[in-house]
N, C-alpha and C positions, 0 to 999 in steps of 0.2 A: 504494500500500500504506500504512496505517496505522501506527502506531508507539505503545507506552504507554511514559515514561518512568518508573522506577520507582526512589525514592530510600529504600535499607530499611535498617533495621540490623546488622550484620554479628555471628554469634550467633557466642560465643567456644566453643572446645573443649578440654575436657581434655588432657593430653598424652597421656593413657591410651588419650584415643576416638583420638587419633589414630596410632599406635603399632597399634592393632589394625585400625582399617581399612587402615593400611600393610600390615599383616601378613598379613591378610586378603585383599586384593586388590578392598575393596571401597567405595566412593564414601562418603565422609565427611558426605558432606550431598547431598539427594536432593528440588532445589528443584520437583520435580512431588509431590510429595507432600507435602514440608510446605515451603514456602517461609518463607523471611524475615519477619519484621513487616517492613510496609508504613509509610514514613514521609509520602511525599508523590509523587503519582500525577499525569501529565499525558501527555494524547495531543496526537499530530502526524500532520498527512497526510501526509508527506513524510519521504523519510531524510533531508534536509537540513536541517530545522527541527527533524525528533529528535533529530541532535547536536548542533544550536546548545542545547537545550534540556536537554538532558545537559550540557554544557559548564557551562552556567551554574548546574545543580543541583552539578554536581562542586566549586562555589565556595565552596560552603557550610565550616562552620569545620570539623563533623562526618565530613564527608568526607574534609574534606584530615586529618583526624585519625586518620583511618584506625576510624571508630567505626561508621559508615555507608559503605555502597555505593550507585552509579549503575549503572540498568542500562536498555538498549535492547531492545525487545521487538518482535518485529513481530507485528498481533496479528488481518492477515486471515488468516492460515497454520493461526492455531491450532485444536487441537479443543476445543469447545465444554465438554469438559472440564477445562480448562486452568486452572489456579487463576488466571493472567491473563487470559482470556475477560473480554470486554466484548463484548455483544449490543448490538447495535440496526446501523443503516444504516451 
């Protein structure tokens, strides 16, 4: 299986948006429809090399800042409509 690692920016919320999705019962952020900015993008054949790979994306200064997230994808599974869909072989 595949794997995209994905290093994005972590989009801040009001207390207001979130007080109402609380209140609402409803998902504060809804990463199939609008995801993250994308900062830096790398695939892996393997779940072993996609955490070694994550790991080292998590080293970043922005990360550990808590500014930016890591995130592991696996990306045969996905539907083609997947705003992380990558075609080819």
């Amino acid at each position: 299986m595949r794997f995209l690692i994905v290093r994005t920016e972590i989009r801040t919320a009001a207390d207001t948006d979130i007080a109402a999705a609380w209140a609402g019962g409803v998902r504060l952020r809804d990463e199939t429809s609008a995801p993250e900015p994308r900062r830096q993008v790398v695939h892996a054949e393997d779940r072993d090399a996609a955490l070694l790979l994550a790991r080292a994306l998590s080293s970043v200064g922005a990360v550990r800042a808590g500014r930016h997230r890591v995130k592991v994808l696996p990306i045969s599974d996905l539907d083609t409509a997947h705003p992380y869909h990558r075609d080819g072989g």
